[in-house]
C-alpha positions in Angstrom: -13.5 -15.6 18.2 -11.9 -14.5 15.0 -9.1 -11.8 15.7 -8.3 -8.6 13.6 -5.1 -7.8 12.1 -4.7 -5.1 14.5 -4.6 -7.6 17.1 -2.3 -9.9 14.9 0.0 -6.8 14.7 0.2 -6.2 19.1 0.9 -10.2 19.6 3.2 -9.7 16.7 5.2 -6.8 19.3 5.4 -9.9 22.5 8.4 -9.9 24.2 9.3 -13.5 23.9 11.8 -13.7 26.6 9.6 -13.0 28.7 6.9 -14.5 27.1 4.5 -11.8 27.4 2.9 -8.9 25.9 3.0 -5.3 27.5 -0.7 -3.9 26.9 0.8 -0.9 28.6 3.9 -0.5 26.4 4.0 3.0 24.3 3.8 1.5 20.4 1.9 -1.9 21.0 -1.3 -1.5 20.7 -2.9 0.4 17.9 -6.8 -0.7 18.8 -7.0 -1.1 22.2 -10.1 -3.3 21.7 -6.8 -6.2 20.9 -6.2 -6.3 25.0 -10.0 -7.9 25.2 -10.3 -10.0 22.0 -6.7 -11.7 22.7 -7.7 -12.4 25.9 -11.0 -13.7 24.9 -9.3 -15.8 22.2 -7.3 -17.0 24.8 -4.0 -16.2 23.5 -3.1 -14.2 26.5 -3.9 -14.0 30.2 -5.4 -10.9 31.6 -2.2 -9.9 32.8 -0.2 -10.3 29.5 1.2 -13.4 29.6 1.2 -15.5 26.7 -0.5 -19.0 26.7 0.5 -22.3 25.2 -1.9 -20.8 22.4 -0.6 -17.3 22.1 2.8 -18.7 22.0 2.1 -21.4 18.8 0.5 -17.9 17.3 2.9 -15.3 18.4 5.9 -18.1 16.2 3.5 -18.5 13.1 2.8 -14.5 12.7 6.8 -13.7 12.9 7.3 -16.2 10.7 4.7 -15.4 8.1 5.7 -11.8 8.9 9.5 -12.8 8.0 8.1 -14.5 4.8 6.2 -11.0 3.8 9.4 -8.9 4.6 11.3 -10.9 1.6 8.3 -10.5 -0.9 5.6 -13.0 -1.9 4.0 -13.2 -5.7 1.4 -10.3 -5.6 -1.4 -12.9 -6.5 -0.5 -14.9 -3.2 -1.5 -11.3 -1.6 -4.3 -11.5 1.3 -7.1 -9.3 -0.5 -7.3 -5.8 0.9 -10.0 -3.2 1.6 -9.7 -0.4 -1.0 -12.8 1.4 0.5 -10.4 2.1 4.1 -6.9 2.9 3.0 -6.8 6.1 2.5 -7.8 8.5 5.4 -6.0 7.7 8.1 -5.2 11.4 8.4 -1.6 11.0 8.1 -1.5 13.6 5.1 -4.1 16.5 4.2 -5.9 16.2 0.8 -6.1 19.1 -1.3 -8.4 19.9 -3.9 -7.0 21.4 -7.2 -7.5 21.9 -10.9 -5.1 20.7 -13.8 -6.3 21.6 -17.7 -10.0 22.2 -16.5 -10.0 18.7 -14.5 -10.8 18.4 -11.2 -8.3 16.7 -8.8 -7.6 15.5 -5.5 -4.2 14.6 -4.1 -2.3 14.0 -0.5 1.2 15.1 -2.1 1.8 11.2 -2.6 -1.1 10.3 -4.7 -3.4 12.4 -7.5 -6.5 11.5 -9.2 -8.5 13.0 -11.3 -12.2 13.8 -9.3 -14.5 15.5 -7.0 -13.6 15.2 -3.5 -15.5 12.9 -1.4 -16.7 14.0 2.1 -14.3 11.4 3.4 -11.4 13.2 2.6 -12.2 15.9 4.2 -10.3 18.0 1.4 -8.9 21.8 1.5 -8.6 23.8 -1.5 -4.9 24.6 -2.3 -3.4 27.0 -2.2 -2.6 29.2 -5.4 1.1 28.1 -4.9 -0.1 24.7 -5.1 -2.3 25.1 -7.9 0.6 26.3 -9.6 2.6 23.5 -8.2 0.2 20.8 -9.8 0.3 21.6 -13.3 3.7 21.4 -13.3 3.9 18.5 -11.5 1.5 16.8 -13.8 3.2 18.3 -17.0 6.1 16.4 -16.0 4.8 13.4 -15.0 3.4 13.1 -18.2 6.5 13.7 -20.4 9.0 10.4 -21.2 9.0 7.3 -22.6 6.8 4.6 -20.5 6.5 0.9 -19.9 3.4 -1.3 -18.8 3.6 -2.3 -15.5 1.8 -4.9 -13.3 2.1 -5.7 -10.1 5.2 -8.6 -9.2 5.5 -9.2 -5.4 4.2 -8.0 -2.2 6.4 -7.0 0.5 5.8 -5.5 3.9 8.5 -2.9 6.2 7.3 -4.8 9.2 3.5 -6.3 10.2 1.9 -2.6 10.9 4.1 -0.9 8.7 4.3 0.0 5.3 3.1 -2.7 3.0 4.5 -2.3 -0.8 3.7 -3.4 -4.2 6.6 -4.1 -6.5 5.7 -3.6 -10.2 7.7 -4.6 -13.3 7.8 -4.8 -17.1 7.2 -7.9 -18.9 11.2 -8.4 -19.6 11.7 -8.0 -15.2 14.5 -5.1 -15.6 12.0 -2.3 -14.7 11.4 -2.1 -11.2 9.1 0.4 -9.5 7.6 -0.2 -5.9 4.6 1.9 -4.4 2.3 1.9 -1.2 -0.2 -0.9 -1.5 -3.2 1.4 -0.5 -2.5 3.3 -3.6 -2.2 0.5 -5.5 -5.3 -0.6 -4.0 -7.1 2.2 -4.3 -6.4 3.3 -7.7 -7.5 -0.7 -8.8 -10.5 -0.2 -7.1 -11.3 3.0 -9.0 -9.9 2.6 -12.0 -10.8 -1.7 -12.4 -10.1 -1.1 -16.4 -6.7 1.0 -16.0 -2.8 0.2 -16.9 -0.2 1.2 -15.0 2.8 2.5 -16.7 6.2 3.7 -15.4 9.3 5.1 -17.2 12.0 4.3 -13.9 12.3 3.6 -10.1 12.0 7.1 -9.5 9.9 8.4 -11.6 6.0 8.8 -11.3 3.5 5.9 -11.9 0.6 6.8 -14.2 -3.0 5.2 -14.9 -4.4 5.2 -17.9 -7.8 4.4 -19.3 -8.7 4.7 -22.3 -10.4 7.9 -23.8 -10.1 9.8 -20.5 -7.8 11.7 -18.3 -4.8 13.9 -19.9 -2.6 13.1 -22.2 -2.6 8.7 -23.2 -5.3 8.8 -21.1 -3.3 9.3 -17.7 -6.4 9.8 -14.7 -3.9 8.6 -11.8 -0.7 9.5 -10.5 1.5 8.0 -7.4 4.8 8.8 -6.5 6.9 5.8 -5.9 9.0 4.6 -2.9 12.8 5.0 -2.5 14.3 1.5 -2.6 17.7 2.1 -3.0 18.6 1.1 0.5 16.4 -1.9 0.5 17.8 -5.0 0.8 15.2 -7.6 -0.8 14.4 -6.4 -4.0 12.5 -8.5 -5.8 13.5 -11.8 -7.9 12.6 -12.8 -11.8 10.2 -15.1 -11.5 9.9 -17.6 -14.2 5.9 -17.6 -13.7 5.7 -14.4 -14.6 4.0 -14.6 -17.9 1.0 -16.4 -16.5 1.2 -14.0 -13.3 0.9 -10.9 -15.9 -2.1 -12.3 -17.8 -3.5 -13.0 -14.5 -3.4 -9.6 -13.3 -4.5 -8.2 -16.7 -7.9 -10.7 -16.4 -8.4 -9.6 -12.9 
């Protein structure tokens, strides 16, 4: 049977000294339905221990998991869902206004739109309201740079997976959540991403809508400065632009 990445994730969590996974173990599971596929799959036994299967498995996940820690070209990126990234509940959306526009933002994210049922939304308050437009009016302000996304990199299998962009010349280096990233694609399939520094707010733009140059999207980026595997120059990166600009 084909496993989930959930499941992927738990097997990745195996102590291998003992050669077994602890179902039981606070942090290991995240879908508990892993316990009866991994079993099924027979990668472990019913009491945890890892098979000759589960044990080939358990070394290619760490190591592909090692490999996605360092960062691999975006394009070599495992397609993700856009449609399931962004209510896991973790933050609450709230519903807002900014220069008659409608939008919807988790303190990490903003778009310009109606809130979907999904979201399960709350209006903000008039603090936040007040909060937004300045937010946005600064957001918008500075001198900007096309982006596209470089290389994928991931915390830890489970954790936070990241999208690095970067300029055409490779000395602008900006790195966001990949369910954004996602997300925003998926919504916005004709939009550019621009970005003035590594800490300053990533806009999308398409063309004759939004605010100002057309901004419809903005996401806060990540702070890297304690990250240790920042991104390379790739000499490819030319044809990896023009590839993401077709896509």
């Amino acid at each position: 049977m084909q496993l989930q990445q959930v499941d992927l994730i738990a097997l990745s969590r195996s102590d291998l000294q003992q050669g077994r996974l602890h179902f039981d173990k606070p942090g290991v599971l995240e879908d508990h339905g892993s316990v009866g596929r991994l079993v099924r799959a027979g990668i472990v036994e019913n009491d945890g221990r890892l098979t000759k299967a589960g044990l080939a498995l358990l070394d290619k996940v760490r190591k592909t998991e090692a490999l996605l820690q360092k960062g691999v070209p975006f394009e070599k990126r495992t397609k993700a869902d856009p449609k399931k990234m962004l209510t896991d509940g973790r933050l609450q959306w709230k519903t807002g206004k900014v220069s008659s526009k409608a939008i919807l933002t988790n303190s990490e994210v903003l778009f310009i739109g109606t809130a979907k049922k999904k979201f399960d939304p709350k209006p903000g308050s008039t603090e936040l309201k007040r909060k937004l437009h300045l937010t946005v009016a600064k957001a918008l302000r500075g001198e900007f740079q096309e982006v596209w996304p470089h290389t994928f990199q991931i915390e830890n299998l489970g954790g936070i997976e990241i999208i690095w962009l970067s300029n055409a010349e490779q000395n602008l280096w900006v790195a966001i959540q990949a369910k954004y990233y996602d997300f925003l694609r998926d919504r916005y399939p004709t939009g550019r991403w621009f970005a003035a520094s590594a800490e300053k707010t990533v806009q999308v733009r398409v063309r004759n809508r939004g605010w100002k140059d057309g901004v419809v999207a903005l996401v806060q980026p990540l702070e890297m400065s304690d990250w240790k595997d920042w991104p390379t120059v790739r000499r490819d990166w030319g044809s990896g632009k023009e590839k993401m600009q077709a896509v």
